[in-house]
C-alpha positions as CSV (number, residue, x, y, z in Angstrom):
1,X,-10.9,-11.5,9.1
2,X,-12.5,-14.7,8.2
3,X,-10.5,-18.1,7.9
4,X,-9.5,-19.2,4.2
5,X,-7.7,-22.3,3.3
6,X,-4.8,-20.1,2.6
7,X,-4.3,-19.6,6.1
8,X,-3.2,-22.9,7.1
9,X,-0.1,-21.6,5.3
10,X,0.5,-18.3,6.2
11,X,-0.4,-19.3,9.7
12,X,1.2,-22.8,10.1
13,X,0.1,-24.3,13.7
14,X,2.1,-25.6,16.2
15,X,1.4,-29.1,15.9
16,X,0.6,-30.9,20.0
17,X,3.8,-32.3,20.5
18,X,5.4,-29.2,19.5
19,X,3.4,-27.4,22.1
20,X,3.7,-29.4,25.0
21,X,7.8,-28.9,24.4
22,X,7.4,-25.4,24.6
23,X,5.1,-25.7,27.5
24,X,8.6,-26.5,29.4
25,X,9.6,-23.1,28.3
26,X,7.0,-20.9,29.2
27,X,4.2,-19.6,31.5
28,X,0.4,-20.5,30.8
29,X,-1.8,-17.5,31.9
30,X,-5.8,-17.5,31.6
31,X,-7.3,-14.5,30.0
32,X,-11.1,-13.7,30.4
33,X,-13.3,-11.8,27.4
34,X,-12.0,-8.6,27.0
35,X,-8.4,-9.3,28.1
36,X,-6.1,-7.8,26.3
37,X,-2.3,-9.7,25.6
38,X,-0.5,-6.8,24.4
39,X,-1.3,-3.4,22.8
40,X,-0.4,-1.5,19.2
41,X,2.6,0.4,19.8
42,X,3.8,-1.8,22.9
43,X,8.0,-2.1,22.5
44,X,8.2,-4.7,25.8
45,X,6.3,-7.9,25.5
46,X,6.7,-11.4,24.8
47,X,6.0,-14.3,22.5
48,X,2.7,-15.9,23.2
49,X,1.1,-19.2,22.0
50,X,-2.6,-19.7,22.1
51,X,-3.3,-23.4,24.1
52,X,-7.3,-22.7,24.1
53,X,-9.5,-20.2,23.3
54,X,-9.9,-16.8,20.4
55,X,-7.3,-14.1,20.2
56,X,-8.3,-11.4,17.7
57,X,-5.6,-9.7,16.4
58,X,-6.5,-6.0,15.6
59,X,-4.9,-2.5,14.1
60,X,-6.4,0.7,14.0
61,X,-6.6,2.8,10.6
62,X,-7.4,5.8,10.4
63,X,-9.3,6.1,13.8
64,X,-11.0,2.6,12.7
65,X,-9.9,-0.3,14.8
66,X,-9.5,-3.3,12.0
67,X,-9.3,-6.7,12.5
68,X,-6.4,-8.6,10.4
69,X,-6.8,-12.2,12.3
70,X,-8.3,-14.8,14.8
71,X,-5.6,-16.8,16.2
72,X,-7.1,-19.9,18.1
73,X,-5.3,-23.2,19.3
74,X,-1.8,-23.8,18.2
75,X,-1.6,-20.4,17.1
76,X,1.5,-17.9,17.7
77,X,2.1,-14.3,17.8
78,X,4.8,-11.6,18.3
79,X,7.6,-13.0,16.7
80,X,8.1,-10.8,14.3
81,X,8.4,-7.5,16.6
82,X,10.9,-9.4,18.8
83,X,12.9,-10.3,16.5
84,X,13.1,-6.6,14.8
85,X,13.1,-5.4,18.0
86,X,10.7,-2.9,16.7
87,X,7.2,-1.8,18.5
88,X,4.2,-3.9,18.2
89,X,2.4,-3.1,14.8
90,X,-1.0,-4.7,16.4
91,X,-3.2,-5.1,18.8
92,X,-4.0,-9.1,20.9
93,X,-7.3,-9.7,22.6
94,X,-9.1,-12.5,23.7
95,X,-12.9,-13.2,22.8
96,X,-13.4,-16.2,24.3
97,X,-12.3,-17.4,28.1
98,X,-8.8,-18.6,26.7
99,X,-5.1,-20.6,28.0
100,X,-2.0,-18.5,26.4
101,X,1.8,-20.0,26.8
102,X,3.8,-16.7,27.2
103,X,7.5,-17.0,26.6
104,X,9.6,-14.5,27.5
105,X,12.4,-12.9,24.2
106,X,15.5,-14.2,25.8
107,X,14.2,-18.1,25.4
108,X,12.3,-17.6,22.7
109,X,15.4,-16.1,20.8
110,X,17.4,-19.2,22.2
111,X,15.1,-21.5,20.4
112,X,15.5,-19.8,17.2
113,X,19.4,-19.9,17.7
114,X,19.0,-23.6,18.2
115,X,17.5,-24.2,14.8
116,X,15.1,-26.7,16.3
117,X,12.1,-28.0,14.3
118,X,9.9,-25.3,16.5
119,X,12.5,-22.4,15.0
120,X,11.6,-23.8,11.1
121,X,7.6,-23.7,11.7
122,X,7.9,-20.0,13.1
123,X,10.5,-18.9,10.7
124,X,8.2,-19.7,7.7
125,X,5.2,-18.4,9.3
126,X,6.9,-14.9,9.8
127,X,7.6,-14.6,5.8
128,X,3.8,-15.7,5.7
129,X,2.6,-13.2,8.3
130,X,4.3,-10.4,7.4
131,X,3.0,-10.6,3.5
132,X,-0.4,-11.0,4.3
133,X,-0.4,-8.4,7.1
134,X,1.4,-5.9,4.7
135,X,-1.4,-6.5,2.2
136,X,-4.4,-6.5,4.0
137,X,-3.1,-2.9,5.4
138,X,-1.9,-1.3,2.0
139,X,-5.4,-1.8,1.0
140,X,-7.0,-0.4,3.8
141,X,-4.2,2.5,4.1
142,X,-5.6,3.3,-0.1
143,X,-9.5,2.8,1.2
144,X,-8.6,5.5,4.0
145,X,-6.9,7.6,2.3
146,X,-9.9,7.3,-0.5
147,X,-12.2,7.7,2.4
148,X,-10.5,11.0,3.5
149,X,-10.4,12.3,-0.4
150,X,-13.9,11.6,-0.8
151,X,-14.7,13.7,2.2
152,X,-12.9,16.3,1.1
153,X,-14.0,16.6,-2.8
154,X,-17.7,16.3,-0.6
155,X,-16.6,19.2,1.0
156,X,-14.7,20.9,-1.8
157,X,-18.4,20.3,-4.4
158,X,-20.5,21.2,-1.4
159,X,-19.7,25.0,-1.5
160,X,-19.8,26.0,-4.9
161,X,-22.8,23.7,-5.3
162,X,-24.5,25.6,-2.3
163,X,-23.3,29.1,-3.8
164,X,-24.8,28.1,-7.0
165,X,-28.5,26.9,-5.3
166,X,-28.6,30.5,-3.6
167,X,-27.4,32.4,-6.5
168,X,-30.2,30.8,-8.6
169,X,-32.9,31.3,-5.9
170,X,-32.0,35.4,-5.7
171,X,-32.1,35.0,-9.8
172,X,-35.7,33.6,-9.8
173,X,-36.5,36.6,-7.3
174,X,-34.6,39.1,-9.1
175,X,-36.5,38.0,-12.5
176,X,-40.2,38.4,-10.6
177,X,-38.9,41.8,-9.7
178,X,-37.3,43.1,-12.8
179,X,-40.6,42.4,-14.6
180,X,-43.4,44.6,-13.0
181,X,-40.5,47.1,-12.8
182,X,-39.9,46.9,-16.9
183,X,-43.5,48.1,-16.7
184,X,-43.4,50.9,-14.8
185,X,-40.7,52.5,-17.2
186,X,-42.3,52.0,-19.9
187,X,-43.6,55.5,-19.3
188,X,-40.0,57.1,-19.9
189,X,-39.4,58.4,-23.2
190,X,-36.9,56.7,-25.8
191,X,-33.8,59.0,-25.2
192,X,-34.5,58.7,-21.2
193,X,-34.5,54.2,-21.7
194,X,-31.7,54.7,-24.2
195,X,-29.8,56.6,-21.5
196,X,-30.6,54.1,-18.6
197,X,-29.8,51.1,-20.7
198,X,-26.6,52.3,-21.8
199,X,-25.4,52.9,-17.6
200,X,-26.6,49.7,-17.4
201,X,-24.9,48.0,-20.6
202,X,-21.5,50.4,-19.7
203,X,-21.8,48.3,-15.8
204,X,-22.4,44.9,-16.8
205,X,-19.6,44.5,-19.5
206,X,-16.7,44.1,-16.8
207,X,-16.5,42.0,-14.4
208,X,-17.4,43.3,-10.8
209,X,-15.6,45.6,-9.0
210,X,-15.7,44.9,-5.3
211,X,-12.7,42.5,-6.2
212,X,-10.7,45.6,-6.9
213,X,-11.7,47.6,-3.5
214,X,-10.6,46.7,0.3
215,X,-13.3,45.8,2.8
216,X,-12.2,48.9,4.4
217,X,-12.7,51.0,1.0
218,X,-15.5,49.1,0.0
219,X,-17.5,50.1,3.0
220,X,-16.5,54.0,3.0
221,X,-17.9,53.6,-0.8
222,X,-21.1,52.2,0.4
223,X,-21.8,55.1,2.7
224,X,-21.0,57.3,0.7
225,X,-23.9,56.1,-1.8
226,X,-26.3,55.4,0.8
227,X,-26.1,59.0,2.4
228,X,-26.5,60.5,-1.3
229,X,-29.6,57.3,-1.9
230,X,-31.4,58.9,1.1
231,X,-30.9,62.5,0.6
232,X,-32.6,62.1,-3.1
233,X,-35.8,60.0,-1.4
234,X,-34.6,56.6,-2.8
235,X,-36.3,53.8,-0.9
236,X,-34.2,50.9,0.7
237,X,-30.9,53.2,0.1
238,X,-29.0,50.9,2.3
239,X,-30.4,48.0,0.4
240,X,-29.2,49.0,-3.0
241,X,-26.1,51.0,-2.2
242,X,-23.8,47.0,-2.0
243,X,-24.8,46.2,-5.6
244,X,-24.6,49.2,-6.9
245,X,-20.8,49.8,-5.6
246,X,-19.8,46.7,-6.5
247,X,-21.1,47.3,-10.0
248,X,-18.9,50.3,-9.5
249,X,-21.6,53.3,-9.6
250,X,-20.4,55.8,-7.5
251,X,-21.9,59.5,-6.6
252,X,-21.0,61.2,-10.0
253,X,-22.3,58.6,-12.2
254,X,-25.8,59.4,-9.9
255,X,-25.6,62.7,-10.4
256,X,-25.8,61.9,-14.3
257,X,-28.7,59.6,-13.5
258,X,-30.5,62.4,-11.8
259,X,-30.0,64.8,-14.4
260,X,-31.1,62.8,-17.1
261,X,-34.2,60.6,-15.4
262,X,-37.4,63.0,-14.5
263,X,-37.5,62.9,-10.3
264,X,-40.8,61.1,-11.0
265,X,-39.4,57.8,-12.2
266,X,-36.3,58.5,-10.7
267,X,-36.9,55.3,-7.8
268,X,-37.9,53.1,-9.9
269,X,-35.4,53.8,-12.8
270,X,-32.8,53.6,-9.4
271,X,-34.7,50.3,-8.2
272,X,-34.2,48.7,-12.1
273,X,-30.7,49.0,-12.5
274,X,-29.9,47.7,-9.1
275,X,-31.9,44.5,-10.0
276,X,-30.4,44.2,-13.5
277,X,-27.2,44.6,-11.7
278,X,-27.7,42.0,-9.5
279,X,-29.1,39.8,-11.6
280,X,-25.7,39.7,-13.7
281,X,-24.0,39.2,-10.4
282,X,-25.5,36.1,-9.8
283,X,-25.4,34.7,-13.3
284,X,-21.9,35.5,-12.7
285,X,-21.6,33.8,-9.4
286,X,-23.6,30.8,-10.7
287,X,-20.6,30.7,-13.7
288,X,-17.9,30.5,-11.3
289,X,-19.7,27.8,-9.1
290,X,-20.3,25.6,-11.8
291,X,-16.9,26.3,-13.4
292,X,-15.1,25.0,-9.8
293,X,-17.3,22.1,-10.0
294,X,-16.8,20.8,-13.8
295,X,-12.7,21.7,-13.0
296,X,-13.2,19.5,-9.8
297,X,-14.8,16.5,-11.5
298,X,-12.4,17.2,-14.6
299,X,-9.4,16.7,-11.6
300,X,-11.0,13.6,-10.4
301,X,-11.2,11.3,-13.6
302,X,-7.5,13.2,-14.7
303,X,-6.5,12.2,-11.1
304,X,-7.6,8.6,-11.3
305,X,-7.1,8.0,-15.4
306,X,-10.9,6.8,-15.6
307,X,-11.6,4.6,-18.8
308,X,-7.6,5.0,-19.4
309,X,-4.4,2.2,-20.4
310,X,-2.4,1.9,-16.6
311,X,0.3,2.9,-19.1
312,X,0.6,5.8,-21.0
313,X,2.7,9.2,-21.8
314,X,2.2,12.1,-18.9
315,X,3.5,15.5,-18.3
316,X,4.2,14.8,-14.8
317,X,2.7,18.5,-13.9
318,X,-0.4,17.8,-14.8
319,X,-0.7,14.9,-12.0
320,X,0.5,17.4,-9.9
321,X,-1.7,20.2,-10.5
322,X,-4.7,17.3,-10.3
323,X,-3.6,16.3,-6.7
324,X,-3.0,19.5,-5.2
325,X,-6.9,20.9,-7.1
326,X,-8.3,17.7,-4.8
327,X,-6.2,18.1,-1.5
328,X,-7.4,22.1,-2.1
329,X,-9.8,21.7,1.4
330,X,-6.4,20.5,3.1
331,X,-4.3,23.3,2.0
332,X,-6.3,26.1,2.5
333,X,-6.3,26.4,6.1
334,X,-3.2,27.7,6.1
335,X,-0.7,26.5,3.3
336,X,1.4,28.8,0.9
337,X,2.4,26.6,-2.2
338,X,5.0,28.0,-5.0
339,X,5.8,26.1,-7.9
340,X,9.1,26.1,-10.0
341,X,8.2,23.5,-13.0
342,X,10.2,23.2,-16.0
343,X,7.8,23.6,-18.3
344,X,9.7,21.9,-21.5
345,X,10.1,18.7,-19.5
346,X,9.6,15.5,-21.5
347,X,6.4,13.5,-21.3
348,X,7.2,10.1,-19.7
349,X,5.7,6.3,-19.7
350,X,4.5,5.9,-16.5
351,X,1.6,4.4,-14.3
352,X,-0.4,7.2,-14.0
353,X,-2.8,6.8,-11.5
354,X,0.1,5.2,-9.3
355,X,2.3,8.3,-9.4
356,X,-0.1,10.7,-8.7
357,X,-0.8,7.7,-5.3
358,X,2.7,9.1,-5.0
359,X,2.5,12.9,-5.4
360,X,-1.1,12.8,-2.5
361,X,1.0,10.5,0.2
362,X,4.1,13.3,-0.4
363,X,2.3,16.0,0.0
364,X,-0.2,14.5,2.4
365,X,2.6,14.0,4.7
366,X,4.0,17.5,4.2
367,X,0.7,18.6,5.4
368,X,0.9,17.0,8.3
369,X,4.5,17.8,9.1
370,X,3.5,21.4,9.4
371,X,0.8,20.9,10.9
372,X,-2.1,22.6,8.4
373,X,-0.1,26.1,7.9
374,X,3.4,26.5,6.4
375,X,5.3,26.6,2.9
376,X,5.1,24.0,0.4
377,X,7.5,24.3,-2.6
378,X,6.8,21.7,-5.7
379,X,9.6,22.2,-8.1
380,X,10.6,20.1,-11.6
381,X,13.8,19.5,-13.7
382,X,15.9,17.3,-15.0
383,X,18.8,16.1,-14.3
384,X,20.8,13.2,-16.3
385,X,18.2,10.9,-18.3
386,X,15.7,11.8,-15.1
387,X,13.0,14.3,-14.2
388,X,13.0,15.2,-10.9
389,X,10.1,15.8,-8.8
390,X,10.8,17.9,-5.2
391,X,8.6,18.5,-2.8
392,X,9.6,20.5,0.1
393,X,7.8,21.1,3.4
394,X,8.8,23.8,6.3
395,X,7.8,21.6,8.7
396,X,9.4,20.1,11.8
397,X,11.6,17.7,9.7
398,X,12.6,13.8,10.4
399,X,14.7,13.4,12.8
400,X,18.0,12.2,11.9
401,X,18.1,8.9,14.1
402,X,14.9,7.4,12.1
403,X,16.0,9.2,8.6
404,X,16.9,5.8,7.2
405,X,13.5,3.9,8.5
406,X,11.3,6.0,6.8
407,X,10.1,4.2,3.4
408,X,10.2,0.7,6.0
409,X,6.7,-1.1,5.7
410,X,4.8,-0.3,9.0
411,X,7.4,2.1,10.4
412,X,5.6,5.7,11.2
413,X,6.4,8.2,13.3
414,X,2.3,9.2,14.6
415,X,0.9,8.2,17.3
416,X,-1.5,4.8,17.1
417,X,-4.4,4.8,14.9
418,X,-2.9,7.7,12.5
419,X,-1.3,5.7,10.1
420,X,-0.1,2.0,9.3
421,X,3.5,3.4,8.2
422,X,2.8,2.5,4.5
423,X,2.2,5.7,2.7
424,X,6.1,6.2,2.7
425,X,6.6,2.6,1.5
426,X,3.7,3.1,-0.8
427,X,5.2,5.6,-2.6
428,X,8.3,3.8,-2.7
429,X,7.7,0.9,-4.2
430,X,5.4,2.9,-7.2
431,X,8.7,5.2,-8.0
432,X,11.6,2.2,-7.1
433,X,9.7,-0.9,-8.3
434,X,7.5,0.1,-10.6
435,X,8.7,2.8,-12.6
436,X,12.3,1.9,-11.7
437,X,13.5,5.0,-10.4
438,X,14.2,6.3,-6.7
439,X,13.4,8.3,-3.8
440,X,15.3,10.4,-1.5
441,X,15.3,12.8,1.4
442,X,17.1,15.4,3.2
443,X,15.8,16.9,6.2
444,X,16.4,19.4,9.1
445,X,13.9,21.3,11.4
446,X,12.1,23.9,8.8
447,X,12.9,22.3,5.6
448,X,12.3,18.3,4.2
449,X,12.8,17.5,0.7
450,X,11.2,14.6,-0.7
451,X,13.2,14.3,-4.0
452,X,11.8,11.7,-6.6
453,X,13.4,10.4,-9.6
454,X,12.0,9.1,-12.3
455,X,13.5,8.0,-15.8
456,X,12.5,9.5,-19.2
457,X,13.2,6.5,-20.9
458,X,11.7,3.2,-18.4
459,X,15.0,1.2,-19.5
460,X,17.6,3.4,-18.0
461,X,19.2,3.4,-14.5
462,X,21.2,6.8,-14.2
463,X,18.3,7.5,-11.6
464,X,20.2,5.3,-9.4
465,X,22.6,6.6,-6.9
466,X,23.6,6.1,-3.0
467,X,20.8,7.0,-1.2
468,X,21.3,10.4,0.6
């Protein structure tokens, strides 16, 4: 992070004669390039004053090691954690040959008590600290978490982008085809093209049929047409015999053909209709691709209320249904979701693009909780002058000692590097300052509710209670 005149305030410096009083204090230990003072995570270490040198202060977001400050002379750091008592929520290194004065908690937490002028300067540079800390890492925690989205929707566009590029390709193929073939059937009389054209007409008016079959089925079908392909001379039997099942021509409907198509033209009649078939296959295919796509990029400006007022009147489901479209390549490797929404639920005033921040860390977290694969229950109703918003998780719950530290700025229960403990806090401030209603949660091994209130009507409060 670079140095701003704001930091003089945030990060008030221990003025010389302050220092060399706490030099009586403490222990002065050298640290080379590359040292490092004390690690993310660390819940034993001490208070530490930089008397020469460059300490870069780092965190690491989402697998990306971030740097939140340069601390050089006069400088402190780890105040904060001692105080709490909490884990360190950074990363100290030096990078430049540096002095440190390390104090150890037990004196450092008698010079607080003592209310000297050294307790006043650190005091006020906690409040600093901690609110430009929190800042810095809410942003990054939304850039990560848009950096994760954005590899996803990549992901999620990719496929039916690629399925749409092939199907088109075949189409072009299928087109060269179908045309030298038109012209070797233009030797069939009018009641023989009638006949063909109507098989072909009856087949491509529903959808396809291999939806309807089992693999297992499906296969057994396609034998079954390939044997009877090869016993009547047709070339590439095993080549037509998947497009013409999945059409849903079977044996009878081929003895028809046979009957009514002179053996002569029989082949190519055969070879036609399995390319017309095809063909409407992959227009199909090409519909549905580009159908996923528009509903994706549909999800994305509903999702993020592009070209929008912050404020307006939602149905709640519809952010819902939004988020869980573009978290679709995190839930399909193995999680079930139900929904129970009230469907005659009021629409409400609310920030929409920050609720729906709300609805992807919920759910985001469920995920993880289970791991990829589990149960994931989204249910609505109302209740007083509130709609409530649950979202419930079979995953390995919260355990019941850190229940109440859970919406706590920084506090998170992965391991270093997976998160900055602010998705919960996130969420919290959107729902509790912002839209001034509340958050909840009960939890036990194999089921966590996340229940989230939210007033109809911004003014009221009946969304308050004791937290559970």
């Amino acid at each position: 992070m670079l140095h701003d005149p704001n930091q003089m305030t945030l990060f008030p410096k221990l003025p010389d004669e302050a220092l060399e009083e706490m030099k009586q204090h403490g222990t002065e230990i050298q640290l080379n390039v590359g040292d490092v003072l004390f690690s993310e995570g660390d819940s034993n270490y001490d208070f530490h004053v930089v008397l020469e040198g460059e300490i870069q202060i780092t965190k690491l977001v989402g697998g990306e090691r971030r740097v939140l400050a340069l601390h050089s002379h006069g400088d402190f750091m780890g105040e904060l954690s001692m105080l709490t008592g909490s884990g360190s929520i950074a990363s100290a290194m030096a990078i430049a040959p540096s002095r440190v004065l390390r104090i150890d908690m037990d004196t450092f937490k008698h010079i607080i008590a003592e209310c000297s002028p050294l307790a006043d300067v650190i005091l006020t540079a906690m409040a600093g600290r901690t609110k430009d800390v929190e800042a810095q890492l809410r942003q990054q925690e939304k850039m990560a978490a848009l950096g994760k989205m954005s590899a996803g929707l990549a992901h999620e566009l990719n496929n039916p982008g690629a399925a749409a590029r092939r199907a088109a390709s075949l189409l072009r193929e299928n087109f060269q085809n179908l045309q030298t073939l038109a012209l070797q059937l233009n030797l069939l009389s009018k009641e023989e093209l009638k006949f063909l054209t109507d098989i072909q007409r009856q087949l491509t008016e529903h959808p396809p049929h291999s939806s309807l079959l089992d693999p297992l089925t499906q296969s057994d079908k396609e034998d079954e047409v390939t044997d009877w392909l090869e016993n009547h001379q047709v070339h590439n039997a095993w080549k037509l015999a998947s497009t013409l099942v999945t059409a849903g021509l079977d044996t009878k409907l081929l003895d028809t053909l046979a009957d009514n198509i002179p053996t002569y033209y029989f082949n190519n009649a055969l070879t036609w209709l399995e390319a017309t078939l095809a063909s409407y296959g992959l227009i199909h295919e090409i519909e549905q691709s580009t159908t996923r796509i528009s509903e994706l990029v549909t999800a994305i400006k509903c999702y993020s209320y592009m070209d929008q007022a912050p404020l307006q009147e939602i149905d709640v489901h519809e952010g819902i249904e939004n988020t869980l479209l573009i978290l679709h390549h995190r839930l399909k490797k193995g999680v079930i979701v139900s929904r129970e929404y009230d469907r005659t639920l009021p629409h409400i005033n609310a920030y929409a693009s920050e609720l729906n921040q709300v609805w992807t860390n919920l759910i985001d977290n469920a995920i993880d909780a289970m791991d990829g694969k589990g149960d994931l229950k989204i249910s609505t109703y109302k209740e007083n002058n509130c709609i409530i918003v649950e979202i419930t998780d079979t995953g390995k719950g919260i355990p019941p000692a850190i229940k109440s530290r859970i919406f706590e700025p920084f506090f998170t229960t992965k391991d270093v590097g997976q998160g900055t403990g602010l998705g919960l806090e996130i969420a919290y401030r959107i729902v509790v300052n912002r839209h001034k209603g509340n958050i909840y949660v009960d939890s036990k091994p194999g089921d966590t509710c996340f229940r989230v209130h939210l007033p109809i009507e911004p003014t009221m409060s009946s969304c308050k209670k004791v937290l559970e």
